[in-house]
C-alpha positions as CSV (number, residue, x, y, z in Angstrom):
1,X,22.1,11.7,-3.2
2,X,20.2,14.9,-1.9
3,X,17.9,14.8,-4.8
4,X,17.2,11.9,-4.1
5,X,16.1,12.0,-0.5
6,X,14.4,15.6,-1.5
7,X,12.2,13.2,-3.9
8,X,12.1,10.4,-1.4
9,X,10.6,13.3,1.2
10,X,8.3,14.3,-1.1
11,X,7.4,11.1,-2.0
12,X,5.9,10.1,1.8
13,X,4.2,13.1,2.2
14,X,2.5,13.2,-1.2
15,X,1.7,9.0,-0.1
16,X,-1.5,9.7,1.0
17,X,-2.7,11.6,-1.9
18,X,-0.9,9.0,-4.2
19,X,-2.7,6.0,-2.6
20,X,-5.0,6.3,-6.0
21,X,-4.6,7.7,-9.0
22,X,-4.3,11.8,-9.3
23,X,-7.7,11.4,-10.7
24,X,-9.4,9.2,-7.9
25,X,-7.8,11.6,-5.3
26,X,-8.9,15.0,-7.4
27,X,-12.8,13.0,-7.8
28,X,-12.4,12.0,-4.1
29,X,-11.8,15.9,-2.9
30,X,-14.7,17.4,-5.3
31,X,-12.3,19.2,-6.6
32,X,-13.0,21.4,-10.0
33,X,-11.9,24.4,-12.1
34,X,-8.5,26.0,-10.9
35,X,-8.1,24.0,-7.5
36,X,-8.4,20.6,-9.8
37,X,-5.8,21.8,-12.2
38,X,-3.6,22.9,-9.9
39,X,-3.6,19.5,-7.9
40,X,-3.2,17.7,-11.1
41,X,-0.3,19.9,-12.2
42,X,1.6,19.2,-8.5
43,X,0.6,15.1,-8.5
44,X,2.1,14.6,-12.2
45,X,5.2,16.8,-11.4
46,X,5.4,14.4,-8.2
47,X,4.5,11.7,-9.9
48,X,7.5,12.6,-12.8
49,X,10.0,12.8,-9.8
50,X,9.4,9.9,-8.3
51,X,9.3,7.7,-10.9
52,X,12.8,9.2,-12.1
53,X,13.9,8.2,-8.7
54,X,12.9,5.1,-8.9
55,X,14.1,4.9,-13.3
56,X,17.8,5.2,-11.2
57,X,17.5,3.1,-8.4
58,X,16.8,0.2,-11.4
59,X,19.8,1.7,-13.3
60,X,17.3,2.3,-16.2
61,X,18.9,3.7,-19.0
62,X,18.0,5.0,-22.4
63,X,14.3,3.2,-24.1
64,X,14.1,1.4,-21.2
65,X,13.7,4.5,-18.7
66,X,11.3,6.2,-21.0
67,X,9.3,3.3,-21.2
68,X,9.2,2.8,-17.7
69,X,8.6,6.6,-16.4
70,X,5.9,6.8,-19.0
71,X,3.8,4.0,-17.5
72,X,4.6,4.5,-14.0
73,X,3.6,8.4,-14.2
74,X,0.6,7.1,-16.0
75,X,-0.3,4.4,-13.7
76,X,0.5,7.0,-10.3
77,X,-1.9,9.9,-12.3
78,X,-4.6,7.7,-13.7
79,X,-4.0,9.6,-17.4
């Protein structure tokens, strides 16, 4: 339960930046070289919480939670 409300937390502050894709938001910020790679790096691990979060609410289990982390994570990053 507190991993969940940890991802939950993270999950309204990183909103904003999650609005668009990791991609749109990186383009958005003019961000290049170590600064984009590191914002990339911290939106996909976000992204990959969140969407594990969400993989258990649904009671996913098995093919079906791998096939539904792997598009939401690549529909939240925009890769």
């Amino acid at each position: 339960m507190r991993t969940i409300a940890i991802v939950l937390a993270s999950f309204c502050i990183a909103g904003a930046a999650m609005a668009d894709s990791c991609k749109d938001t990186a383009a958005s910020k003019k961000l290049a070289g170590a600064a984009q790679t590191s914002f990339m790096t911290k939106c996909k691990k976000d992204a990959q919480a969140s969407c594990d979060a969400q993989a258990a609410d649904k009671k996913l289990a098995g093919a079906a939670k791998t096939s539904f982390t792997k598009k939401c994570v690549t529909d939240t990053t925009g890769s």
